[in-house]
Each structure stands twice: as C-alpha cells, then as structure tokens.
C-alpha positions in Angstrom: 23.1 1.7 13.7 20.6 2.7 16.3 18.3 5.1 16.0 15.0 6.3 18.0 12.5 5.4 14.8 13.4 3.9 11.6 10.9 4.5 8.7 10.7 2.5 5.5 9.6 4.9 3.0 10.0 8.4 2.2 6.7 9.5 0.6 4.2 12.2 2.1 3.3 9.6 4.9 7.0 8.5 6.4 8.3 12.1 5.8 5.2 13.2 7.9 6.1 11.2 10.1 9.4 12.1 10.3 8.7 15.9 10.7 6.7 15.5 13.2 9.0 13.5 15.0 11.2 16.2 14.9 9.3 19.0 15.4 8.4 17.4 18.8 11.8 16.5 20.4 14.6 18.2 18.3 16.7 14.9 20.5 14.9 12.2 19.0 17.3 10.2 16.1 14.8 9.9 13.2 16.1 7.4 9.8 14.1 7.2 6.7 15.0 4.6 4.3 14.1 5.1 0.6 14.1 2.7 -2.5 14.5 5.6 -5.0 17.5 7.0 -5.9 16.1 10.3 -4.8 13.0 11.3 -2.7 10.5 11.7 -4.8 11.7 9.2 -7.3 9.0 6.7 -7.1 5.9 9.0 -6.8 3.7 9.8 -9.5 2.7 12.9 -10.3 -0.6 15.0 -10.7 -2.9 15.0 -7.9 -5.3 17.3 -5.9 -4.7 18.1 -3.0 -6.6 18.8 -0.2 -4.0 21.1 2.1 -5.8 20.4 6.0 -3.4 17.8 7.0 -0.1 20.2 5.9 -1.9 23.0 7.0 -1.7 21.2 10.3 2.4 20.3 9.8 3.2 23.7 8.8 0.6 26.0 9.3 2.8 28.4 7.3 3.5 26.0 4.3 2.4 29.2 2.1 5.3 31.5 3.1 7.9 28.3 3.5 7.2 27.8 -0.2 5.0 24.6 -0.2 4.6 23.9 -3.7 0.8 24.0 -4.1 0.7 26.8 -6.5 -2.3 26.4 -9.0 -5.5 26.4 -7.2 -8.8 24.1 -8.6 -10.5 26.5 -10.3 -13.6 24.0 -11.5 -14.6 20.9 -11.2 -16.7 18.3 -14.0 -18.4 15.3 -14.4 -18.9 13.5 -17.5 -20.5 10.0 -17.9 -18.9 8.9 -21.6 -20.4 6.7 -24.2 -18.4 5.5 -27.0 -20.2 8.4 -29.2 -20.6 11.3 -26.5 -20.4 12.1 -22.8 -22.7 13.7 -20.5 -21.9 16.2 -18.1 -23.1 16.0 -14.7 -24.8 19.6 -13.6 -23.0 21.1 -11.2 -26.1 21.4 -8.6 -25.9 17.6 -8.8 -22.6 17.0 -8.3 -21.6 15.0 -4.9 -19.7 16.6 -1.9 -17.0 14.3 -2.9 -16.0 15.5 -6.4 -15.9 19.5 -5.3 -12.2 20.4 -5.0 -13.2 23.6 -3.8 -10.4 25.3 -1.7 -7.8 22.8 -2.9 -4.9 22.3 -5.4 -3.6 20.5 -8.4 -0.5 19.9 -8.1 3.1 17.3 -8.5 3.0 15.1 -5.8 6.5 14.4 -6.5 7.6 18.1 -6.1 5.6 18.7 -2.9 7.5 14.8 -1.2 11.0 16.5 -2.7 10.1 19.9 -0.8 8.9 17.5 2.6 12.2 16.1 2.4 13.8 18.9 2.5 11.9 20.5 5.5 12.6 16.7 7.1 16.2 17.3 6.7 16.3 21.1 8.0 15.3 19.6 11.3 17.8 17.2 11.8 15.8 13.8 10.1 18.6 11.9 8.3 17.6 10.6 5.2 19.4 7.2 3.1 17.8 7.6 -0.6 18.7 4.6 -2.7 19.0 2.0 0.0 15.5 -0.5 0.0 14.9 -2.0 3.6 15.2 -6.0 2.7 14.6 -7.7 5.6 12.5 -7.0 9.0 14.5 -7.8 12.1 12.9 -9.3 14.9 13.6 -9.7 19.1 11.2 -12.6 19.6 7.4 -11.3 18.5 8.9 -7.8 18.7 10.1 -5.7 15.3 13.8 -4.3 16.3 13.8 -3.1 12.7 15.1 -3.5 9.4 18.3 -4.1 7.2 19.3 -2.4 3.6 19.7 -5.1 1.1 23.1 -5.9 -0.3 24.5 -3.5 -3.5 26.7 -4.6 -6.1 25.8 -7.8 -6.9 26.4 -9.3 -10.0 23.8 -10.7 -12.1 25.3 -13.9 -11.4 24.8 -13.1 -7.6 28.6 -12.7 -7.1 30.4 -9.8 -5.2 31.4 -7.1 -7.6 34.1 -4.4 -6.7 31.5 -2.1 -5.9 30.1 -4.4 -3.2 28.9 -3.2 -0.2 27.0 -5.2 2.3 23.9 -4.5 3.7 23.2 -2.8 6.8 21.1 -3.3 10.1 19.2 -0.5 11.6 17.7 -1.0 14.8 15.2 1.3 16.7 12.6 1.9 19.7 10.1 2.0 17.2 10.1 1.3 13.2 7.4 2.7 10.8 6.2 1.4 7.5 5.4 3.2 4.8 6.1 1.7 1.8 2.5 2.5 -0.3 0.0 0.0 -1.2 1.4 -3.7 -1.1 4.7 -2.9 0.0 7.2 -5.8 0.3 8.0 -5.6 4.3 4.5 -5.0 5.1 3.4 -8.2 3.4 6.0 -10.2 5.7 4.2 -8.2 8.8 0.8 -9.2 7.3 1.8 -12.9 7.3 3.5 -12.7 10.8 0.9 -10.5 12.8 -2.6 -10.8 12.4 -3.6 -7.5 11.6 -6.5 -7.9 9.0 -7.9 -10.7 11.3 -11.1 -7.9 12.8 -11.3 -6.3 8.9 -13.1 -6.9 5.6 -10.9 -8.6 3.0 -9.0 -5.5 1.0 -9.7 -5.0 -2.0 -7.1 -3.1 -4.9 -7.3 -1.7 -7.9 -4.5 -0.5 -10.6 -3.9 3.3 -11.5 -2.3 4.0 -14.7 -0.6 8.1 -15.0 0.9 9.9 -17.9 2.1 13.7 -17.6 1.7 16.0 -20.8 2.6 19.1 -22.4 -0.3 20.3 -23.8 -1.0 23.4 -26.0 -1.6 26.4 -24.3 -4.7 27.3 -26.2 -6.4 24.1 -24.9 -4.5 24.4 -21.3 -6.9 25.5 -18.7 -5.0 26.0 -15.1 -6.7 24.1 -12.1 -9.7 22.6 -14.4 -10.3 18.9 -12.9 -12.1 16.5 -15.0 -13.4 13.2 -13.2 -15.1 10.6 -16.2 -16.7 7.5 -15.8 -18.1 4.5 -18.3 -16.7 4.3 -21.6 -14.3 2.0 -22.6 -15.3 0.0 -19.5 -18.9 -1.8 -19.4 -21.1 -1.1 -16.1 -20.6 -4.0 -14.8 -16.3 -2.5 -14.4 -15.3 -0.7 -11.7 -12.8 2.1 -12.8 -13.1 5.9 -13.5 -10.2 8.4 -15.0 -9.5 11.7 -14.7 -7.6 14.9 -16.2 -5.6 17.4 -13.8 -4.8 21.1 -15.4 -1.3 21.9 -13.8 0.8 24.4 -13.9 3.2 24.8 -16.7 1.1 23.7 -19.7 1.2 20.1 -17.8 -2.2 18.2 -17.7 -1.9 14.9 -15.4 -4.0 12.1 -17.3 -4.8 9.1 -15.2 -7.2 5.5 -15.4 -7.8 3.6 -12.5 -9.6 0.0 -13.0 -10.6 -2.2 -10.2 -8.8 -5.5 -10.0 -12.1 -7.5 -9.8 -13.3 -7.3 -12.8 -14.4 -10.0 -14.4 -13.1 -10.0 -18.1 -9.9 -12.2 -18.3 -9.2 -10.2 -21.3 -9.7 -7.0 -20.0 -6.2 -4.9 -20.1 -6.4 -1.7 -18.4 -3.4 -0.4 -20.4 -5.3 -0.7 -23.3 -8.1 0.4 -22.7 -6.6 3.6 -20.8 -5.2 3.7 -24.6 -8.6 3.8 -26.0 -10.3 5.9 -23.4 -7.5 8.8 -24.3 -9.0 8.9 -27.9 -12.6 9.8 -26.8 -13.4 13.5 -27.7 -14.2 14.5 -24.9 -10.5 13.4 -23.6 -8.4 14.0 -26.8 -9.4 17.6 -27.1 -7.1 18.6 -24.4 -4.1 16.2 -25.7 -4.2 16.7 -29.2 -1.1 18.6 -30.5 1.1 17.9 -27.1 3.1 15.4 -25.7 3.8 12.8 -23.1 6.4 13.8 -20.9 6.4 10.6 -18.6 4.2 8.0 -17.3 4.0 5.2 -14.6 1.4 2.9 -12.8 0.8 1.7 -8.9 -1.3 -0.4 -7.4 -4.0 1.3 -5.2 -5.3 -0.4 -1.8 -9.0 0.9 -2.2 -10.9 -0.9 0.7 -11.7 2.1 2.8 -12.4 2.5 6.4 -14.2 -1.1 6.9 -10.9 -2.8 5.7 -8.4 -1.1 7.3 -5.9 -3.4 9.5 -5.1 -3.5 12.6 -2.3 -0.4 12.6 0.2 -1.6 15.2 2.1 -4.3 16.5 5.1 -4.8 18.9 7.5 -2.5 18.2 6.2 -0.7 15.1 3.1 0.6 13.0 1.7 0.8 9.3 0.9 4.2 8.1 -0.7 5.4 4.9 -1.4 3.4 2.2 0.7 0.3 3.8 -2.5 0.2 6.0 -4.9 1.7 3.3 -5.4 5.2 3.9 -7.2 6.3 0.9 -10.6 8.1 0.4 -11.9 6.2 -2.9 -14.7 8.2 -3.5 -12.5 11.7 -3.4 -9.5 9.9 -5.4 -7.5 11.2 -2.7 -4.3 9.8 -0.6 -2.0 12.0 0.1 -3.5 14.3 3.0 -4.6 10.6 4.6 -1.3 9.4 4.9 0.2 13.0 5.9 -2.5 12.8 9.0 -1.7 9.6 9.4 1.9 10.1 9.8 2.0 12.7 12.0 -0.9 10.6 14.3 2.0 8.0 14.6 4.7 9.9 15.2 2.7 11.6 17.8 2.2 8.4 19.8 6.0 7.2 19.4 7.1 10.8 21.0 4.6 10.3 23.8 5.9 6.6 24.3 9.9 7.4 23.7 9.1 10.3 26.2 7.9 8.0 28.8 10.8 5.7 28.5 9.1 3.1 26.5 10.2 1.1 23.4 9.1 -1.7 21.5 5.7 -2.2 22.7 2.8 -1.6 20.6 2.0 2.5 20.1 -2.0 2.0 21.2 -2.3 5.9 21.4 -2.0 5.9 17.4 -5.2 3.5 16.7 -7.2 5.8 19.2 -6.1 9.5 17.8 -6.9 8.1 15.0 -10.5 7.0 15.6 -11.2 10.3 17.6 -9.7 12.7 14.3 -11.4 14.6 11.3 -9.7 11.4 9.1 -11.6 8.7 11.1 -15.0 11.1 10.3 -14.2 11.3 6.4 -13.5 7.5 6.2 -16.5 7.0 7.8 -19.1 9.2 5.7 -16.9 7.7 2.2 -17.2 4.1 3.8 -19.6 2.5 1.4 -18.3 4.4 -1.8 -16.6 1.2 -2.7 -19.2 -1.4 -1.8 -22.0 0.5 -4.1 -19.6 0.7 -6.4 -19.4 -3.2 -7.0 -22.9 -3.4 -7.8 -22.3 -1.5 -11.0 -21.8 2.5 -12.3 -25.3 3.3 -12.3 -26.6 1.9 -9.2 -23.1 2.7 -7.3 -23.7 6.3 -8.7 -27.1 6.8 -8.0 -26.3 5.4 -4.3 -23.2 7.8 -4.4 
C-alpha cells in the first residue's frame, strides 16, 4: 500500500498531523497506524489543557464540539509533610502552575473527537494494527509494516491468521509517545541525540475516580510536592476536578532516584492517604487506572527531529514542558509543524529526503520560546525540592 505519509501513532500528535495534512491538500493520501483497538485506547486520561495549539488547528474547535468543557477555575500549591501540608500563596505561585484560561479535561475523549475530525477529511485510519518493523531504501525510511495477527501462543498460524502488511510512503511520521518501539530502532540507526544532552525519563502513575459530589469541585487543580518522597526524589502529583464527578489523581517519580527500594506504586499508594489528598477521595471510587513512561529532558535534550525520509514528533522526540506538566498542546504544535513541511516538500515533488523546514519552524515558533524559558526546570530540579523550587 502506498500512501503520501504514513504515521505510527494516533494520539494528539500523529492525528495533528494528519489533519493538517489534510486540511492543506484534500489530494494528499494520509495513513495512521494505531496499536489500540480504538483511538484513544492507550491514552490516559485527565489532563489540562492549554487550547493555543488547537486553537490554531481549528480556530472554531468551540462550535465543532471540541470536548474541553470544564474550565480551571483555581489553581494550588501544597508542599506536604507526613503530618500536614503547606499551601503556597497564590502571589507566590510561578507562571508555570497558573492554568488560567485553560481546561481539565479527558485526553482520551478529546484524541477520540481528533480522530473523528481526521477522518471527516479524508485521513484513513487502521486502529488495532501496531507498526512492527521500519522499512528501509538504503539510509532512507520507505516506511513501516503491521505485524502478523493470529498467532498462536506457540507461534503457529491460527485460522484467523492474517499476515502482516507493508505500507510505503514519501514521508513516514512517528509518533508512538515516550520510548516508543520504532523510534528506539531509529535511535540506534540514525544519530539523532548525537548534538543533545542525555534524556532523562521519569514514570507517571493515573487513576480516574468518582468522587462524591459534596467534595467535587469542577476545574480545581491541585499540584503537591514532598511527602512520601524525601528531597533528595524527584517527583510531584497532582489532582484534576473534571467534569462528571471525575477527579484525575496522578504521581509522577523521576527514574533517577536513588533508592533501589523505592516503588513508585507504592508510594503513589501512600501519598493518596495524606489528608490533604484523601479528603477528596474518601467515599468514591476508582473507575480505572494506568501508567506511562514520560520523556522529561526538555528543550536541551531534544533529538535531532528528522532523518531521510521521515521525522519524530511529540513525545517520540520529547515534546513535554516539565515544569507546566503539560504534553499534549507540544505534540499538537508539533504535528502540525511536520506536516506543514511534508506538504511544502510533497508539493514541490520531493520525497524521502529529510523535511529540514520542520526543525526550523520549529526553532522560530511560540513552542521553541516556552521550551526555552522552562529549559532548566528539570536540571534545578536534580539538585533537590527545595533548592529546585526556590530556583523555580
């Protein structure tokens, strides 16, 4: 199957992507690939949101129905100690913990309703089928084949075999999220964090609840820091007021620490009993749950984004702002950068060369700027919670 761009991954970034594909030459054949059995299936839920890269995809996302319907209504602070917690005044409170103008909301409702905006125009879209292999035309991607279905656990051909299939394009985009399988084969093969710090990750454990309604407040988001972990940790958690009675409760640890017996499900366990935390969960109940690994390097080790016949975009590459906990509107920008570039270049009758015009958008954008003021979040950060957060 040939197509103009195949992209591996249908989250925020790769339907972005995709979109915008679309929404600059209705001609151009678009493919996404996705590993879930729907889109949406392998996102966790409960985020903020900050809406400036959508608002840029659909500058009418309000009237087509964009599901960002409960608005942050306040934002806290609280340093905890195993006995108490101390809230941070609000006059103290950095630039990058005000939510101000933005929304809580499920990530994996908003990727379900890009999906179906990426099919209205013509994208088509293979939920269910995981890209297992990266083709290649000497140094050159050509793209990617599905991996085999219906195999036995014995590795044998069942009767509901059905081989695998190549899909070959002018361009291919990854955006599989932090670590993804693919884009540790381009990793190996290209040398695209040769020019960049090391990159560092971390682990984010999620539950959704159902809380009471009496201790439900709509667009409240809580950001906490210390307790369980020591100082010397790097971690924080947070609690996102939904819509719907839902509350979003989330830990994220740094995968440097230095405990070996450190577990951060256990102590995301402990940190839901503090008072502070358990006030808002007590009486309800855990609707569902998951955990991701987060690439948490920021701007100074971000890779190099292309290579011959392809690009990395959104978390693949590393797109997150640390310091605001926030992904998603990076790797919507980012996506619709690439796809920009790969119009430009299909366009001019190019294919399979590397998309240069994405690495420069980028550096001239409002993302390049954010990364850039948020780029030593993480490296205070090492040095400990209270000189990170004095530094902060």
């Amino acid at each position: 199957m040939h197509y103009d761009v195949v992209i591996v991954g249908g989250g925020p970034a790769g339907l972005a992507a995709a979109i915008r594909l679309k929404q600059r030459s209705a001609e151009l054949s678009v493919c996404v690939l996705e590993k879930g059995s729907e889109i949406g299936a392998h996102i966790l839920s409960g985020a903020v949101m900050d809406p400036r890269a959508l608002a840029e995809l659909f500058p009418d996302w309000k009237e087509q129905g964009a599901p960002l319907n409960t608005r942050v209504s306040e934002d806290r602070f609280l340093f905890l100690t195993e006995a108490g917690s101390f809230r941070t005044p609000d006059f103290l409170l950095p630039a990058c913990f005000k939510n101000h103008g933005n929304y809580v909301i499920s990530l994996g409702n908003l990727t379900r309703w890009l999906g179906r905006q990426a099919e209205s125009l013509g994208v088509e879209i293979f939920p269910g089928f995981a890209a297992a292999e990266i083709l290649y035309e000497g140094e050159r991607v050509k793209g990617v084949a599905t991996g085999e279905l219906g195999i036995s656990r014995r590795g044998e051909k069942t009767g509901a075999y059905q081989p695998g299939m190549e899909l070959h394009a002018k361009y291919t985009f990854f955006a599989e999220g932090s670590r993804g399988h693919l884009g540790r084969q381009l990793f190996a093969k290209y040398p695209l964090q040769r020019d960049a710090d090391p990159q560092v990750y971390g682990i984010g454990l999620k539950e959704l609840w159902e809380v009471k309604a009496e201790r439900h407040q709509p667009g409240l988001v809580l950001h906490s820091a210390g307790w369980p972990l020591d100082a010397g940790t790097y971690g924080g958690s947070f609690l996102y007021h939904m819509e719907d009675r839902q509350v979003a409760v989330g830990f994220v640890v740094g995968l440097g620490y230095s405990n070996p017996y450190l577990s951060p499900y256990e102590e995301f366990q402990r940190f839901k009993t503090h008072q502070a935390i358990r006030q808002f969960l007590e009486g309800g109940k855990r609707v569902c749950y998951g955990a991701r690994a987060i690439t948490a390097g920021g701007l100074q080790s971000l890779p190099k984004l292309v290579f011959p016949g392809g690009a990395l975009l959104g978390d693949e590459a590393g797109f997150l702002n640390a310091s605001r906990i926030k992904g998603s509107h990076c790797a919507i920008k980012t996506g619709m950068l690439a796809a920009e570039a790969a119009a430009q270049a299909i366009r001019a009758g190019r294919s399979g060369d590397e998309l240069v015009a994405y690495p420069e958008a980028f550096r001239s954008s409002w993302l390049y700027e954010e990364l850039y003021r948020a780029r030593n979040f993480k490296p205070w950060m090492s040095k400990g919670l209270y000189t990170g957060s004095l530094m902060v």
